[in-house]
py3Dmol code that shows the C-alpha trace and the ligand (Angstrom):
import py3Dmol

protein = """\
ATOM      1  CA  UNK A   1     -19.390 -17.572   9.232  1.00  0.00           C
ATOM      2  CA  UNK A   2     -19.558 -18.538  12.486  1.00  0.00           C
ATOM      3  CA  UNK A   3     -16.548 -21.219  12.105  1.00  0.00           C
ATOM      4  CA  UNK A   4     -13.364 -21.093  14.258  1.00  0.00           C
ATOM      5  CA  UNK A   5     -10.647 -20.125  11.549  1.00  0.00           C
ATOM      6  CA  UNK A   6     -13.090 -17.444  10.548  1.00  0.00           C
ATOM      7  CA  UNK A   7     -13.378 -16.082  14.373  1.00  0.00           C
ATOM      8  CA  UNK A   8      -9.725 -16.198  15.144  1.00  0.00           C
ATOM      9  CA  UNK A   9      -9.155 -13.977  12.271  1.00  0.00           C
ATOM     10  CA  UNK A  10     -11.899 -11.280  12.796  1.00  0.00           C
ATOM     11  CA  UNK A  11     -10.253 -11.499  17.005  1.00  0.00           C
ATOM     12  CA  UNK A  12      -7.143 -10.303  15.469  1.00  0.00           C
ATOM     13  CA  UNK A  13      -8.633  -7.458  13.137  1.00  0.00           C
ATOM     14  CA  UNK A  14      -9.967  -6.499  16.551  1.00  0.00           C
ATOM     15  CA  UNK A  15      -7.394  -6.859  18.661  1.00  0.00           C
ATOM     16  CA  UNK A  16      -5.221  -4.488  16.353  1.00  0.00           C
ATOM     17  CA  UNK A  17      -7.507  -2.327  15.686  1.00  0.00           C
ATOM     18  CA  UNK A  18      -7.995  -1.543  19.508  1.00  0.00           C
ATOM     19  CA  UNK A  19      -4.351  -1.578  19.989  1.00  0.00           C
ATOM     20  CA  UNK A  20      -3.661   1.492  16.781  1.00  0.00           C
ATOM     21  CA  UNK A  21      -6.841   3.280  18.184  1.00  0.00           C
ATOM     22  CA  UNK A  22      -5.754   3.228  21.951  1.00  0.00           C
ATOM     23  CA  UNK A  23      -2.759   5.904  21.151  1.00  0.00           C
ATOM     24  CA  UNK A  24      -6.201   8.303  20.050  1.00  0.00           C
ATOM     25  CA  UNK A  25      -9.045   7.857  21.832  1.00  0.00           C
ATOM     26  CA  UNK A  26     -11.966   8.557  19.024  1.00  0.00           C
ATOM     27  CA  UNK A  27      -9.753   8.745  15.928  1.00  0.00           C
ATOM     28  CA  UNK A  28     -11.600   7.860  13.452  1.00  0.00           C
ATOM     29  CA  UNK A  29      -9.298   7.556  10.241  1.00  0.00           C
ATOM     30  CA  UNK A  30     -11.110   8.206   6.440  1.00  0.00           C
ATOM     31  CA  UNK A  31      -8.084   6.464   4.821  1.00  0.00           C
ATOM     32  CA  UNK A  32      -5.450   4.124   5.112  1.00  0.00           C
ATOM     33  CA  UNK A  33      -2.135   5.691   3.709  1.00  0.00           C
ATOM     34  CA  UNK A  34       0.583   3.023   3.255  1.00  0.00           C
ATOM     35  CA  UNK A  35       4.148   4.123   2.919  1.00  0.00           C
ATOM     36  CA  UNK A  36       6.599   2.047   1.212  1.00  0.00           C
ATOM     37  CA  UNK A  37      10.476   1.647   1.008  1.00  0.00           C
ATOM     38  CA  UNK A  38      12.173   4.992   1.038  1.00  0.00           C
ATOM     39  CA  UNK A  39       9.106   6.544   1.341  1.00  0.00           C
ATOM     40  CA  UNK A  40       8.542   7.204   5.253  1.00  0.00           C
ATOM     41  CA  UNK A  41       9.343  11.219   4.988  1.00  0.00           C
ATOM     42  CA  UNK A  42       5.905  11.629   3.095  1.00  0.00           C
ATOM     43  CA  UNK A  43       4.436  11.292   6.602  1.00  0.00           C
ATOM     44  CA  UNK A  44       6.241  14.526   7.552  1.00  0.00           C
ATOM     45  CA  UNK A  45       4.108  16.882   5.252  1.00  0.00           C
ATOM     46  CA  UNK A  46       1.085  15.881   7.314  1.00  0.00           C
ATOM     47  CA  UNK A  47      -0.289  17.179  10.962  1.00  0.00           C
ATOM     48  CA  UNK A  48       0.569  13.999  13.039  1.00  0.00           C
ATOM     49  CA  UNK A  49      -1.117  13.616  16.566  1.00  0.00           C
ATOM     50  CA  UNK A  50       0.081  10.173  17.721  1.00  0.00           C
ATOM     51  CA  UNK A  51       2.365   7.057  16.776  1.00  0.00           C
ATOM     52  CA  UNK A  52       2.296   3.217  17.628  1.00  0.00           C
ATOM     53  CA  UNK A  53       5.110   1.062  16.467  1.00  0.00           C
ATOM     54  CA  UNK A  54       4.477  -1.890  14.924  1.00  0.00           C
ATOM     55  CA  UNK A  55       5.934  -3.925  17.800  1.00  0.00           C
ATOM     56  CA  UNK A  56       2.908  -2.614  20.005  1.00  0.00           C
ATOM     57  CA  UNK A  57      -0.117  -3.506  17.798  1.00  0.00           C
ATOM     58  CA  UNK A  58      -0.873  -7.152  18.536  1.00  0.00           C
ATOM     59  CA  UNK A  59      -0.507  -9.325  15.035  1.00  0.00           C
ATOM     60  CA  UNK A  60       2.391  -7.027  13.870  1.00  0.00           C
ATOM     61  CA  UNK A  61       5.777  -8.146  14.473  1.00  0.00           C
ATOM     62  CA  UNK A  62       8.371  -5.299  14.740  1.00  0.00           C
ATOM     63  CA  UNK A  63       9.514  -4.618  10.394  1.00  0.00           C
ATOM     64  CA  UNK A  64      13.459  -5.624  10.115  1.00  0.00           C
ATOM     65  CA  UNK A  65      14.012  -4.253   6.396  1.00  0.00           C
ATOM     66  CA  UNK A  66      15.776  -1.623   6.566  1.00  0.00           C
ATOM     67  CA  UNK A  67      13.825   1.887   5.497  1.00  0.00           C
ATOM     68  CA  UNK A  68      11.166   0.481   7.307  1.00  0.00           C
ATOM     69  CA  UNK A  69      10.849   1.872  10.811  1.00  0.00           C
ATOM     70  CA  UNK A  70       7.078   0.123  11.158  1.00  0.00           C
ATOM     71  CA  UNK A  71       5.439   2.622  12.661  1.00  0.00           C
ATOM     72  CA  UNK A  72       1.397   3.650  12.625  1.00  0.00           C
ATOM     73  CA  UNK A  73       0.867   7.648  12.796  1.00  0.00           C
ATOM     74  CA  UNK A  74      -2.436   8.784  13.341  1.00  0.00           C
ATOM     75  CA  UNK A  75      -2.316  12.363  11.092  1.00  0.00           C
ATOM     76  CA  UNK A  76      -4.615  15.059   9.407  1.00  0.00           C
ATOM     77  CA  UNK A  77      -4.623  16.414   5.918  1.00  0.00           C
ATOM     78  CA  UNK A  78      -6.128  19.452   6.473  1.00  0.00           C
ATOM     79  CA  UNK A  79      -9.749  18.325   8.220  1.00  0.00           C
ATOM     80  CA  UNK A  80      -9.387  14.774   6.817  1.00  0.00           C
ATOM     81  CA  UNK A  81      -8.177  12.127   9.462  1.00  0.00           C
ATOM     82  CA  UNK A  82      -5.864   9.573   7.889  1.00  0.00           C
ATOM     83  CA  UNK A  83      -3.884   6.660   9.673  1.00  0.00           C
ATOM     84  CA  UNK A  84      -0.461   6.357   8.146  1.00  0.00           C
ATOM     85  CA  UNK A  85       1.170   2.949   8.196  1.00  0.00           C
ATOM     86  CA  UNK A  86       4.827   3.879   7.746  1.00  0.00           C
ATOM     87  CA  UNK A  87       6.301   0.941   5.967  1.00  0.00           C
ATOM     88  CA  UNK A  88       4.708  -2.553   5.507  1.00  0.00           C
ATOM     89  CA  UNK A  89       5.389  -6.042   6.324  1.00  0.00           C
ATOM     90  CA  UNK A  90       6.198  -8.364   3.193  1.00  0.00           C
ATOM     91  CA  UNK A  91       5.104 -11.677   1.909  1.00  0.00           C
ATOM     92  CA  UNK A  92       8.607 -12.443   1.380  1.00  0.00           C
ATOM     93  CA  UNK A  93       9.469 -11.483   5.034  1.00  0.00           C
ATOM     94  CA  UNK A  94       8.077 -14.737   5.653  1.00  0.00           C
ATOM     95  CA  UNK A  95       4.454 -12.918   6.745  1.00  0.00           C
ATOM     96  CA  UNK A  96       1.312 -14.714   5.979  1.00  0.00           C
ATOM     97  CA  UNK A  97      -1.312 -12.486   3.749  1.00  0.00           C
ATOM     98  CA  UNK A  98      -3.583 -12.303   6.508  1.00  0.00           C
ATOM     99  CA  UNK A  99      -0.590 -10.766   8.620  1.00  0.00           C
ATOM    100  CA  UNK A 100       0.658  -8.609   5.701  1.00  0.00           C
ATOM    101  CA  UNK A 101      -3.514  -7.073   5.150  1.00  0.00           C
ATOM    102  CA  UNK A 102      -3.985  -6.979   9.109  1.00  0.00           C
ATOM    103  CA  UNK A 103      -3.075  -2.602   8.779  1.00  0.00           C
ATOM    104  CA  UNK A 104      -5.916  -2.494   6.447  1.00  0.00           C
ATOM    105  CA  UNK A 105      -7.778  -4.489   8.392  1.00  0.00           C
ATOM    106  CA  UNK A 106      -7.658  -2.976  10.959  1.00  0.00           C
ATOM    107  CA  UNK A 107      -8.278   0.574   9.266  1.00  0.00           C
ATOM    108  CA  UNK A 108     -11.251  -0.990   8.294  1.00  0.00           C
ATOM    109  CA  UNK A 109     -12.647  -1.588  11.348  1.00  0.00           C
ATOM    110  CA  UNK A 110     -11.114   1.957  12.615  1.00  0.00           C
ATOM    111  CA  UNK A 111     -13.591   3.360   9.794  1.00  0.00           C
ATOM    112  CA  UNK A 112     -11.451   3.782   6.725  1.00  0.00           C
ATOM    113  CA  UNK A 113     -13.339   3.269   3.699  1.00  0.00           C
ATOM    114  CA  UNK A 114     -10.065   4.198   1.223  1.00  0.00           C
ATOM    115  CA  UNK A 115      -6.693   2.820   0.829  1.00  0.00           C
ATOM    116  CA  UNK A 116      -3.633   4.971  -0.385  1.00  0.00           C
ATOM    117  CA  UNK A 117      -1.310   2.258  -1.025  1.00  0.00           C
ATOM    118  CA  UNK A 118       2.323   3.248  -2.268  1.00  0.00           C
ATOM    119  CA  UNK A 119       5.493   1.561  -2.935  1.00  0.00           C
ATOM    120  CA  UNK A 120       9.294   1.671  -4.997  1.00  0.00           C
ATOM    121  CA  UNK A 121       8.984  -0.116  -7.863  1.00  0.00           C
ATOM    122  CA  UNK A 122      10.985  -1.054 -11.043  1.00  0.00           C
ATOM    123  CA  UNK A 123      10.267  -0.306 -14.278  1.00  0.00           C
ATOM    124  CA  UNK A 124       9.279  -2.321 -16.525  1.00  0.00           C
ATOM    125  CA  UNK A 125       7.726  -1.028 -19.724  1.00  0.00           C
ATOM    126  CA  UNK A 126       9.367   1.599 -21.993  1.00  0.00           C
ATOM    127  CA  UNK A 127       6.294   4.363 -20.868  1.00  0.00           C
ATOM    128  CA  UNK A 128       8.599   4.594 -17.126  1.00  0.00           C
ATOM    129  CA  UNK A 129      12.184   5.927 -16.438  1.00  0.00           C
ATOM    130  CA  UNK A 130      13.832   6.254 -12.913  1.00  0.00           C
ATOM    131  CA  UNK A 131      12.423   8.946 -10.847  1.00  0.00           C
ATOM    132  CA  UNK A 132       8.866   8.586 -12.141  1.00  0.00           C
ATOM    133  CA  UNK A 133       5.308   8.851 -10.133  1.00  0.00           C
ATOM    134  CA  UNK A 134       3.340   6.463 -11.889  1.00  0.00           C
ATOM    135  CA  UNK A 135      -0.278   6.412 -10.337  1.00  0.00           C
ATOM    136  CA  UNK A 136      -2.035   2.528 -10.726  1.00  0.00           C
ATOM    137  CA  UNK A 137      -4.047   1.981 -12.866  1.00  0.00           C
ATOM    138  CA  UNK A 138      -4.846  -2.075 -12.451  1.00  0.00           C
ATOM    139  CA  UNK A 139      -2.720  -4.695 -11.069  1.00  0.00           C
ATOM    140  CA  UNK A 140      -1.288  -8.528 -11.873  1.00  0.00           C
ATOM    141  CA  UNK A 141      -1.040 -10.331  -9.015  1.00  0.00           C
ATOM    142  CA  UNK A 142       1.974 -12.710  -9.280  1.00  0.00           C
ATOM    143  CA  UNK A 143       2.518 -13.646  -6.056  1.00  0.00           C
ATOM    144  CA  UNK A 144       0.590 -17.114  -6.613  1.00  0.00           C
ATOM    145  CA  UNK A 145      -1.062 -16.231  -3.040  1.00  0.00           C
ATOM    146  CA  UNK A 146      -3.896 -13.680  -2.256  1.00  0.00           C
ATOM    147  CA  UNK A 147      -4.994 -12.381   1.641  1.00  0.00           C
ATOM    148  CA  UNK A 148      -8.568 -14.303   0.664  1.00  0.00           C
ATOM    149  CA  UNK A 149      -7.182 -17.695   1.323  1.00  0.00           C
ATOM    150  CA  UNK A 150      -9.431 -19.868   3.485  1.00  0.00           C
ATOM    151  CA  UNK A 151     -12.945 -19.638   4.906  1.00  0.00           C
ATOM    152  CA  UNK A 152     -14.055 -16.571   3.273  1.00  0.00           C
ATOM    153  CA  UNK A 153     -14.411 -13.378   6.254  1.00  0.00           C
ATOM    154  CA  UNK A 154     -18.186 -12.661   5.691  1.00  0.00           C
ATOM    155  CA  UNK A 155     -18.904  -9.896   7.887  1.00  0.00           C
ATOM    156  CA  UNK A 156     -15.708  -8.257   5.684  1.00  0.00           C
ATOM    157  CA  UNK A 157     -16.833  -9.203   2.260  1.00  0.00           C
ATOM    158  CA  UNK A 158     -17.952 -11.784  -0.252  1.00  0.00           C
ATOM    159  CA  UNK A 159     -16.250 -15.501  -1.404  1.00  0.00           C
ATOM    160  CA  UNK A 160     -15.621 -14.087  -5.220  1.00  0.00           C
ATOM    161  CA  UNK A 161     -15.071 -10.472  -5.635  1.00  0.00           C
ATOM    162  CA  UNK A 162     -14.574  -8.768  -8.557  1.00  0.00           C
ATOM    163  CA  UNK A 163     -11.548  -7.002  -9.072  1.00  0.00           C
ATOM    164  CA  UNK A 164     -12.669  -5.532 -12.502  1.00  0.00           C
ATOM    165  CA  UNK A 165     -12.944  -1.756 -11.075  1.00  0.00           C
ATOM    166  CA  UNK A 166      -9.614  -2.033  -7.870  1.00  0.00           C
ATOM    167  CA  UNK A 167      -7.888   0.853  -8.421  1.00  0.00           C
ATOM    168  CA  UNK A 168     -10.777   3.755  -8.109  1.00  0.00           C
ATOM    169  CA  UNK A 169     -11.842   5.562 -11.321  1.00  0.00           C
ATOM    170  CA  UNK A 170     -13.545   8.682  -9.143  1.00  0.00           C
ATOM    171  CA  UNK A 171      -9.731   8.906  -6.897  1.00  0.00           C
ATOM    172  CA  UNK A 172      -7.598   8.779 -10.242  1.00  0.00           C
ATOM    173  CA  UNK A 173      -9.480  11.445 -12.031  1.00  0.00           C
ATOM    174  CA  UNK A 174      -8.977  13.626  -8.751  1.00  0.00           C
ATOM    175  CA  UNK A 175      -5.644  12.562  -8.170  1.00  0.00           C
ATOM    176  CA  UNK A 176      -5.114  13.305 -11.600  1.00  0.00           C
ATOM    177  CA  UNK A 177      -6.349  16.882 -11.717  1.00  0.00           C
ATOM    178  CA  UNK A 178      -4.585  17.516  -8.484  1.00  0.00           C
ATOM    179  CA  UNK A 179      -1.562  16.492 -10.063  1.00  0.00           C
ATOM    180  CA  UNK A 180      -1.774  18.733 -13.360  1.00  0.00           C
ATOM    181  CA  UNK A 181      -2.869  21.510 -10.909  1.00  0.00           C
ATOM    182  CA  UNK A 182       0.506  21.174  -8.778  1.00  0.00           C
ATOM    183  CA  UNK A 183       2.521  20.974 -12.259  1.00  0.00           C
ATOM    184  CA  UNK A 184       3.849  17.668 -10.917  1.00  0.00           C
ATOM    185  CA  UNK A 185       4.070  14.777 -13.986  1.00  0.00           C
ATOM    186  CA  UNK A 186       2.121  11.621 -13.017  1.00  0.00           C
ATOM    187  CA  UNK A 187       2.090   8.309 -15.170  1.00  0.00           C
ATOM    188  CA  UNK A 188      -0.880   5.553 -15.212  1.00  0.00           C
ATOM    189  CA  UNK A 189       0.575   2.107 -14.971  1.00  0.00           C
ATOM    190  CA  UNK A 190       0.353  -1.780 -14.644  1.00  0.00           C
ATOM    191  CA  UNK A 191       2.006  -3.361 -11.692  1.00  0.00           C
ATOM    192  CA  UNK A 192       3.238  -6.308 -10.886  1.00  0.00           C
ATOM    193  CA  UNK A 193       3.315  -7.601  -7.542  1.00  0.00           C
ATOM    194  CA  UNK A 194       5.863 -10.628  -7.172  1.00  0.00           C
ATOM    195  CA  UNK A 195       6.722 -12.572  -4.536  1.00  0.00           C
ATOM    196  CA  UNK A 196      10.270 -11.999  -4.232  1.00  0.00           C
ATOM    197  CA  UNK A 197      12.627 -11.255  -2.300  1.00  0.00           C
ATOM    198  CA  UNK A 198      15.081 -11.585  -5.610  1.00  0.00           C
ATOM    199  CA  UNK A 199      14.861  -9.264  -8.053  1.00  0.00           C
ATOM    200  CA  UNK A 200      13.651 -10.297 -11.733  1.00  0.00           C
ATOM    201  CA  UNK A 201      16.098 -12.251 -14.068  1.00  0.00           C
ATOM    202  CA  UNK A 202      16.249 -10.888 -17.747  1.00  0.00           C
ATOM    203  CA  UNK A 203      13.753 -13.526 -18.839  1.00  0.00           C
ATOM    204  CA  UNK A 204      11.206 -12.763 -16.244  1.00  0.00           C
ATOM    205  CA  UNK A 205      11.524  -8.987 -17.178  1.00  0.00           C
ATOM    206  CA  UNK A 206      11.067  -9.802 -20.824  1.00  0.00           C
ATOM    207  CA  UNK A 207       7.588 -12.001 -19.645  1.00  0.00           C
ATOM    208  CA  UNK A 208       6.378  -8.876 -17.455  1.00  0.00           C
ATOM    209  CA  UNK A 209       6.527  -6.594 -20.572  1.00  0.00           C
ATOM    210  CA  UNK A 210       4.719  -9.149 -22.382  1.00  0.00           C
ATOM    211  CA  UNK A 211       2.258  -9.641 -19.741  1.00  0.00           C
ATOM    212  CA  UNK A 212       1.825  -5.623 -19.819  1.00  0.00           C
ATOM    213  CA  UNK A 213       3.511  -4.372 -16.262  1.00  0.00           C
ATOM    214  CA  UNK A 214       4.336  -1.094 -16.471  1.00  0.00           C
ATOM    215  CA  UNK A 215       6.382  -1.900 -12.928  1.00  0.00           C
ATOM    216  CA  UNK A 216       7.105  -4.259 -11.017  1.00  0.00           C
ATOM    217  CA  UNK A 217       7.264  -4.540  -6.899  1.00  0.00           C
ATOM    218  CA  UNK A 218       7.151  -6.939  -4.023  1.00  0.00           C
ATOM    219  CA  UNK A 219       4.531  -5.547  -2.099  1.00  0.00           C
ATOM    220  CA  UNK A 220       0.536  -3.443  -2.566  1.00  0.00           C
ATOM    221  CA  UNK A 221      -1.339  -6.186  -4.560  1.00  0.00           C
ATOM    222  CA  UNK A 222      -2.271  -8.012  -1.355  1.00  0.00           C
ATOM    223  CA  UNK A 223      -3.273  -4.998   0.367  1.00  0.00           C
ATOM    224  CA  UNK A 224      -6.108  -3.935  -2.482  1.00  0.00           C
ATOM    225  CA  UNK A 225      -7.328  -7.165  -2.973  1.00  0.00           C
ATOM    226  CA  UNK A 226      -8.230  -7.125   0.451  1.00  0.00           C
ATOM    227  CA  UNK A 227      -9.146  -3.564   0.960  1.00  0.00           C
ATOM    228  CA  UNK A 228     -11.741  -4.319  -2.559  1.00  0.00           C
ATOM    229  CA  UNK A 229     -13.143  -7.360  -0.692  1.00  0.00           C
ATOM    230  CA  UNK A 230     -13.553  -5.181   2.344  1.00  0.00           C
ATOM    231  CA  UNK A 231     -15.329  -2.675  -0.066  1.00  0.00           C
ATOM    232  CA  UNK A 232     -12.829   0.401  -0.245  1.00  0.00           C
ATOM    233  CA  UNK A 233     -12.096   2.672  -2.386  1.00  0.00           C
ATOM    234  CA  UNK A 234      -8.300   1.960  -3.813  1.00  0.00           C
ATOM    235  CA  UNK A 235      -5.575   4.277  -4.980  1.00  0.00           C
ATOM    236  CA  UNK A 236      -1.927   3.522  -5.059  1.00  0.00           C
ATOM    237  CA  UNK A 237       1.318   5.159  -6.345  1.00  0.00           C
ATOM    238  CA  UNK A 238       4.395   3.428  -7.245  1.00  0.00           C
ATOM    239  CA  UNK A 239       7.720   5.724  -7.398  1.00  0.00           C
ATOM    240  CA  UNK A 240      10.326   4.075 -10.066  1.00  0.00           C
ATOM    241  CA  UNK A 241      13.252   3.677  -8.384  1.00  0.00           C
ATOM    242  CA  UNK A 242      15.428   1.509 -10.585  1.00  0.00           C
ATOM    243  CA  UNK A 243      14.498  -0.239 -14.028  1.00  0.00           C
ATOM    244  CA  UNK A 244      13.621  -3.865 -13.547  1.00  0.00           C
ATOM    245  CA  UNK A 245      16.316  -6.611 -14.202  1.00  0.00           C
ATOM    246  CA  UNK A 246      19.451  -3.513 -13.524  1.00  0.00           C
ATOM    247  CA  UNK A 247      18.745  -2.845  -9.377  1.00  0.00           C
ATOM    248  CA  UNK A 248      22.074  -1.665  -7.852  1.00  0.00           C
ATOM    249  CA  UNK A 249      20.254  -2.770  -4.297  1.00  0.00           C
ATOM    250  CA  UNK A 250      18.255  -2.013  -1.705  1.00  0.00           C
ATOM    251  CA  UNK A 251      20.532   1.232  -1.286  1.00  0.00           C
ATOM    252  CA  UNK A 252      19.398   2.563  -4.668  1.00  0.00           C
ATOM    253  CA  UNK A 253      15.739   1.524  -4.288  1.00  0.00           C
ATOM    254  CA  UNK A 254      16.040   3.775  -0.860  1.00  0.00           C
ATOM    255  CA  UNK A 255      17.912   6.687  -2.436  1.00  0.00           C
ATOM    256  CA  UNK A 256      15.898   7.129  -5.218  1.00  0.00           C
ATOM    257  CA  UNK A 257      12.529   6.591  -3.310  1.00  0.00           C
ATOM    258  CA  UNK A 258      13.564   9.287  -1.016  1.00  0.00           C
ATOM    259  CA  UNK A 259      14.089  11.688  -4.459  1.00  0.00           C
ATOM    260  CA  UNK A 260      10.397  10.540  -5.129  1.00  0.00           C
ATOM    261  CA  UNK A 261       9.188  10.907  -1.745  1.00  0.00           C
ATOM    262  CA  UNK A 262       8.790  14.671  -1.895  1.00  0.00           C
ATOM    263  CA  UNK A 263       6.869  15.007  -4.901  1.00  0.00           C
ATOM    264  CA  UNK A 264       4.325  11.851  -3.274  1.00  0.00           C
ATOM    265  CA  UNK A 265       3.862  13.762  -0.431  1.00  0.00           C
ATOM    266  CA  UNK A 266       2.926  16.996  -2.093  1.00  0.00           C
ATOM    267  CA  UNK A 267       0.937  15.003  -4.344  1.00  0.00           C
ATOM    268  CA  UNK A 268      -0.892  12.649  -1.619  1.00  0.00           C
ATOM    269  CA  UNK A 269      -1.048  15.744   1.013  1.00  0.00           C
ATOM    270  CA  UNK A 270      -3.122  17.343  -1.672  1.00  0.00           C
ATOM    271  CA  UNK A 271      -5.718  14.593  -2.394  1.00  0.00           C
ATOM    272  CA  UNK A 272      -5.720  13.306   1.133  1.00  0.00           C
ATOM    273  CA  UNK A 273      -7.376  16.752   2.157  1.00  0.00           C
ATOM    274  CA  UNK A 274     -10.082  16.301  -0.584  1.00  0.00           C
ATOM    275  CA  UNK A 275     -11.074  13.094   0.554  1.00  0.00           C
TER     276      UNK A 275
END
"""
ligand_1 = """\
10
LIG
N 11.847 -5.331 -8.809
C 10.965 -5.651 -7.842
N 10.690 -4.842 -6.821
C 11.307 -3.649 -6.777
C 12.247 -3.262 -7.755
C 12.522 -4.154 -8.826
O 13.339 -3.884 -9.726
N 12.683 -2.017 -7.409
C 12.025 -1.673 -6.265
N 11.199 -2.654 -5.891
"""
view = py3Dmol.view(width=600, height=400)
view.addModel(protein, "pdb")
view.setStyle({"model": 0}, {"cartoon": {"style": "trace"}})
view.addModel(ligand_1, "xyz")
view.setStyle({"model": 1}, {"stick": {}})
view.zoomTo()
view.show()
């Protein structure tokens, strides 16, 4: 505490923070919802009541992957307040970890004490085909990086936190129910989060089954390890777009997400209103 590194990085929680809430005046968000590639039309099913690009929050730089438009949307689900980051910024975007966690951050300091984290993924173990919701279940964090780097943010959380209990036993079991309830077919996985941009070669897919992914993406590990240091509750939802090691492309990833995206946003419409 109290060192320079430390303040310059709590100034920028701040400053974006200020910048989301400014578009809503005493919005006080329960949970962070992140949307990932192809995923965006989820924020439709909700009651939204204001947006902020990317560009305008202070710390974000305007998203350039395409299916991204970077927008925050400030939204309901039913009575529950939820800010919706539409699309992310990446680690392999060339965005530092304390760039890539500022959203949750930031939600944080809005108030948030959950993160809804979702993403396209590959698929990796024999348990996931194309087209699946798998729900997370714990996480490997490949990315040889994590958002906890440097002079530990004590008025945020501890040096050493454990990540034994991430992904929310009490949120599964509802999203679970909520899912059997809406007839809608919901896997539990392992994911990977890699680096990349580059997808996996056949080798690397052969290590992730052995390592015991269930799928494999480029983005959400980041974003719980820093929303469990923070002390939030986690849940996150990968939608199989593509098995790993066989992607046709970013075009595929998109098309299929955008399959999955309907059934997420019954799905997370559902829970969000229970929070
Ligand atoms: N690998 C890594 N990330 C991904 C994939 C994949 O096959 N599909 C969608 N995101």
């Amino acid at each position: 505490m109290g060192d320079f590194m430390s303040e310059d990085r709590m100034r920028a929680v701040t400053e974006a923070a200020a910048d989301i809430a400014g578009a809503l005046p005493g919005f006080k968000p329960r949970a962070l919802v992140v949307l990932g590639s192809g995923l965006g039309a989820v924020v439709d099913a909700l009651d939204r009541r204001a947006e902020v690009p990317f560009a305008d929050v202070r710390g974000m730089a305007a998203s350039a992957v395409a299916g991204h438009s970077g927008r925050f949307v400030m939204a309901y689900a039913g009575d529950v307040p939820v800010l919706v980051s539409v699309g992310r910024l990446h680690l392999y975007e060339g965005h530092p970890s304390d760039t890539v966690v500022l959203p949750l951050r930031a939600a944080r300091a809005m108030g948030a004490s959950v993160l809804v984290a979702t993403n396209a993924a590959g698929g990796v173990s024999d348990r996931v085909r194309p087209g699946d919701l798998v729900m997370l279940s714990d996480h490997l964090n490949l990315t040889g990086s994590s958002p906890l780097l440097g002079p530990n943010l004590e008025s945020l959380g501890e040096r050493f936190p454990g990540m034994a209990d991430a992904y929310s036993a009490r949120l599964r079991t509802l999203a679970s129910e909520r899912a059997s309830e809406l007839g809608l077919e919901l896997v539990e996985g392992v994911y990977a989060g890699v680096l990349g941009p580059q997808y996996e070669t056949p080798a690397e897919v052969r290590a992730l089954v052995a390592a015991g992914a269930d799928v494999v993406g480029m983005s959400t590990v980041h974003e719980v390890i820093a929303a469990v240091h923070a002390g939030m509750e986690c849940l996150a939802f990968s939608a199989v777009t593509n098995m790993a090691g066989t992607a046709g492309g970013h075009e595929e990833v998109l098309e299929t997400g955008a399959r999955t995206a309907e059934r997420l946003g019954v799905l997370l419409t559902d829970i969000l209103a229970r929070l």
